[in-house]
DOVODREN-491359 format. One record per atom (N, C-alpha, C, CB): residue in three letters; z, x, y. Coordinates in steps of 0.02 Angstrom, whole numbers, padded with zeros to 5 digits, always signed. Glycine has a CB too. Example, Ala and Ser with C-alpha at 12.3 -4.5 7.8 and 13.67 -1.06 7.14 Angstrom:
ALA+00390+00660-00284
ALA+00390+00615-00225
ALA+00390+00660-00165
ALA+00452+00565-00224
SER+00354+00642-00112
SER+00357+00684-00053
SER+00394+00645+00002
SER+00286+00704-00030
This chain:
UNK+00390+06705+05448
UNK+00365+06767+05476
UNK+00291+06772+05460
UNK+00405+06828+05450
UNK+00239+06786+05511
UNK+00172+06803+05507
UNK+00175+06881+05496
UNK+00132+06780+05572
UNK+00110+06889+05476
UNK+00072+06941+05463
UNK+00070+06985+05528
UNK+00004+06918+05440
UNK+00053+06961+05578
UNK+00050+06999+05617
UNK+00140+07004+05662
UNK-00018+06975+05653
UNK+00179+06946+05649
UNK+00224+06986+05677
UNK+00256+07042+05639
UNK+00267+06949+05699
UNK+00239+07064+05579
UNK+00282+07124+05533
UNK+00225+07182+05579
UNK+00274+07119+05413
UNK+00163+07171+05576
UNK+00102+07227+05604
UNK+00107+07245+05674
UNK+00024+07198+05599
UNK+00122+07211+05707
UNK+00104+07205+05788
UNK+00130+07264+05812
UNK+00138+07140+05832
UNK+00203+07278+05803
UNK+00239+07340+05836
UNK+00200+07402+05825
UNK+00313+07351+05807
UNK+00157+07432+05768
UNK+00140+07513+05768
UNK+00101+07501+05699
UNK+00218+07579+05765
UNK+00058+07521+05681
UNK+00015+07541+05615
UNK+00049+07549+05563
UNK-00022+07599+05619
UNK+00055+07521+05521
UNK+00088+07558+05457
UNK+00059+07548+05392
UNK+00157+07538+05447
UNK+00083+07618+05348
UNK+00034+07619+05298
UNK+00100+07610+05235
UNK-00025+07699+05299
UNK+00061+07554+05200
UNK+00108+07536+05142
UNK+00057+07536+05083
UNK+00150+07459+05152
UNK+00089+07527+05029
UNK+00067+07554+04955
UNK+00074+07462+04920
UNK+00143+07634+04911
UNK+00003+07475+04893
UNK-00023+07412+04855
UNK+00017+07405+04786
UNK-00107+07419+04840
UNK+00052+07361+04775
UNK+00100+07358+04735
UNK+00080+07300+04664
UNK+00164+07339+04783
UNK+00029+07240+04686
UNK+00006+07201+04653
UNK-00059+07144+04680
UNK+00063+07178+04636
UNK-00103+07133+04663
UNK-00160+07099+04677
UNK-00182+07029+04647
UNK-00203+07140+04663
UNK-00166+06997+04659
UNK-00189+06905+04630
UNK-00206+06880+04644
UNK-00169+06857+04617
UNK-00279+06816+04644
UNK-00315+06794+04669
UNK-00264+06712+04656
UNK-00391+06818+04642
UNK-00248+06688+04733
UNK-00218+06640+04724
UNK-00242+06568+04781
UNK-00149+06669+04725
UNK-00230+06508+04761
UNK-00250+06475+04801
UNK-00210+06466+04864
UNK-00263+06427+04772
UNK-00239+06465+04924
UNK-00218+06479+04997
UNK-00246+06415+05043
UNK-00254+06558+05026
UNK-00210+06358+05052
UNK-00236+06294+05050
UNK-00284+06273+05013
UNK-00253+06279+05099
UNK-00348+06255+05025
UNK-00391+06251+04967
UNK-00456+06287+04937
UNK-00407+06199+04971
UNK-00423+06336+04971
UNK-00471+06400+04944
UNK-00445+06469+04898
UNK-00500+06433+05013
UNK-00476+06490+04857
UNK-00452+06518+04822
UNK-00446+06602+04865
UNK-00489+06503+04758
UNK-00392+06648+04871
UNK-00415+06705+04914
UNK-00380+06764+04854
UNK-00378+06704+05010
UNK-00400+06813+04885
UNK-00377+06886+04852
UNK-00320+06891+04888
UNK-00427+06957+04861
UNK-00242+06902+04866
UNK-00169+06929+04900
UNK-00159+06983+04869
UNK-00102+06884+04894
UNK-00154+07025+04924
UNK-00126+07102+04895
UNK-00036+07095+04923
UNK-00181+07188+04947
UNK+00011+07124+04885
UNK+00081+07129+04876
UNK+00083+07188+04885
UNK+00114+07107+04818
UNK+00130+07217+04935
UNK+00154+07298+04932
UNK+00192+07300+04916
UNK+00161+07340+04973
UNK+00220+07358+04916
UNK+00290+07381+04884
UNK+00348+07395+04938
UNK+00279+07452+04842
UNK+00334+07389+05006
UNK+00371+07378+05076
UNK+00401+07309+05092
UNK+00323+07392+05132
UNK+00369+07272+05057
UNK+00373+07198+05082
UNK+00352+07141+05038
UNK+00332+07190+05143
UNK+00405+07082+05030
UNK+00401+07043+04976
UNK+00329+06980+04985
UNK+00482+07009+04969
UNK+00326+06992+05052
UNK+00259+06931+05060
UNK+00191+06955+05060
UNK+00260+06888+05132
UNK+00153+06911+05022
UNK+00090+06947+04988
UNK+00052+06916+05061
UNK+00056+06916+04891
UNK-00023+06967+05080
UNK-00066+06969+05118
UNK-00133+06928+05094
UNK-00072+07034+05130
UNK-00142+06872+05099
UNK-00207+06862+05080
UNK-00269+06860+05130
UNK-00204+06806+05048
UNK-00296+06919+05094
UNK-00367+06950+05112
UNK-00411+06922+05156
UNK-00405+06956+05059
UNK-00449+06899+05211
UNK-00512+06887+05230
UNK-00584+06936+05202
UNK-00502+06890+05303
UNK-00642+06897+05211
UNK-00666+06950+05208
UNK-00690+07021+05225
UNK-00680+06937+05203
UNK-00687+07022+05279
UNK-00692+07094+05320
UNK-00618+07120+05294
UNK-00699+07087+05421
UNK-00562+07112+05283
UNK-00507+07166+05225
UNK-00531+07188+05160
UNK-00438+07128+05197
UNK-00550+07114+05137
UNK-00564+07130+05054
UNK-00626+07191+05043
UNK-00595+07048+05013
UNK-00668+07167+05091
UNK-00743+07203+05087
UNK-00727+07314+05096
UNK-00803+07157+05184
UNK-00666+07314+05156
UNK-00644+07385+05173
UNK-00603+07419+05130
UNK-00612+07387+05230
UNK-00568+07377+05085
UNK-00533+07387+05039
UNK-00567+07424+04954
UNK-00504+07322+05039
UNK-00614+07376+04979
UNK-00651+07365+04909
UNK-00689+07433+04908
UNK-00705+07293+04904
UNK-00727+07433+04964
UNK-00776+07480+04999
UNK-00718+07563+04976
UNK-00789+07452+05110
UNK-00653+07565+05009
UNK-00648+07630+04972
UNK-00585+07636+04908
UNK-00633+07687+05034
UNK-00583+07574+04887
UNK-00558+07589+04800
UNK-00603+07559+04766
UNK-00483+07559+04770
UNK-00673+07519+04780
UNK-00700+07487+04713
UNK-00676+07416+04703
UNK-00676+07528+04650
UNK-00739+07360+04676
UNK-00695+07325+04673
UNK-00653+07279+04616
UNK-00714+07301+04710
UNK-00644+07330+04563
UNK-00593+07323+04519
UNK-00529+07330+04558
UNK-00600+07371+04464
UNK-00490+07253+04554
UNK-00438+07264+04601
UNK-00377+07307+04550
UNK-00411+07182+04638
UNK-00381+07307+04499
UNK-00341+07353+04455
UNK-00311+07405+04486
UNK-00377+07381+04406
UNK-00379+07441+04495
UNK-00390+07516+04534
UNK-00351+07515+04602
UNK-00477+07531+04553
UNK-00325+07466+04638
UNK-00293+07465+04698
UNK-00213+07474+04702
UNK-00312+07406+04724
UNK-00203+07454+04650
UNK-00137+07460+04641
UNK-00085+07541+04634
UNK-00135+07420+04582
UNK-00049+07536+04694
UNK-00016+07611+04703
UNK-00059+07661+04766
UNK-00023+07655+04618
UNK-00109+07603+04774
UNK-00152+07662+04844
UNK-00133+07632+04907
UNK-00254+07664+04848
UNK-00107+07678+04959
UNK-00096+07653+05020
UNK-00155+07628+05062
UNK-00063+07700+05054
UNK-00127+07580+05090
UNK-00168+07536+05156
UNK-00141+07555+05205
UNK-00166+07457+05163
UNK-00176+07551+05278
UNK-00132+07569+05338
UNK-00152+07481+05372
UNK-00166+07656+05394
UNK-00100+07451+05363
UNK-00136+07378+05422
UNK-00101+07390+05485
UNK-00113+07278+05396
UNK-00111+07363+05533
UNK-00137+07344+05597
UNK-00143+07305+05647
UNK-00167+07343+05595
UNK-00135+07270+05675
UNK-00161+07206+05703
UNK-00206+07220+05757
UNK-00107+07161+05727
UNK-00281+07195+05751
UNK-00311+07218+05787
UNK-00332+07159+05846
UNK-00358+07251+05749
UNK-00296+07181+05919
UNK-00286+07132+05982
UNK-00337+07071+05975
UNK-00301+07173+06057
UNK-00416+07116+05983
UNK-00473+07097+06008
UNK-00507+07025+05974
UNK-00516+07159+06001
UNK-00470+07019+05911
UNK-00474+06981+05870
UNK-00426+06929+05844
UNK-00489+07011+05837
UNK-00405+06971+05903
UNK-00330+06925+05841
UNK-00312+06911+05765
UNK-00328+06854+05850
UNK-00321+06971+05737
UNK-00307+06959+05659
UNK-00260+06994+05624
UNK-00362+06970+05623
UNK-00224+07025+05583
UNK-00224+07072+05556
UNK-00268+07098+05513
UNK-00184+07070+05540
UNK-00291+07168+05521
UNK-00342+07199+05459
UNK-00305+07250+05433
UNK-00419+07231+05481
UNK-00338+07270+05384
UNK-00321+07339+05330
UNK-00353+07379+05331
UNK-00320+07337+05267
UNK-00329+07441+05319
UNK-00400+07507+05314
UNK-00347+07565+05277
UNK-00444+07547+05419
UNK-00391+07576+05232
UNK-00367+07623+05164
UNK-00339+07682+05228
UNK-00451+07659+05088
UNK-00308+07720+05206
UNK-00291+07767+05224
UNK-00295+07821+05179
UNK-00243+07757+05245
């Protein structure tokens, strides 16, 4: 299951449950884990940067604050945006 097929149907805002910087083929990325869903999201930068932008970016501080993701067409990606 992709990212965007859990997003695609309607917006939803889920609660940041855990944050770990893990390797994602051979790059190292930021994965945020909610508490809706067992598969962790790892970040691009335009997420990490909106994320960061309104909790800070002590990812500590993220944990327990809702995200609303999305899939946004035009791009084809999924993104995040605090809610």
């Amino acid at each position: 299951m992709y990212w965007a097929d859990v997003c695609v149907s309607r917006r939803r805002c889920w609660t940041i449950r855990e944050v770990k910087e893990e390797m994602v083929g051979t790059d190292a990325k930021v994965v945020v884990y909610f508490a809706e869903h067992q598969k962790g999201l790892g970040l691009n930068k335009i997420n990490l940067r909106a994320i960061a932008q309104d909790y800070g970016v002590n990812t500590n501080f993220w944990i327990g604050k809702p995200v609303e993701l999305f899939r946004d067409i035009e791009s084809n990606s999924t993104k995040s945006k605090s809610a």
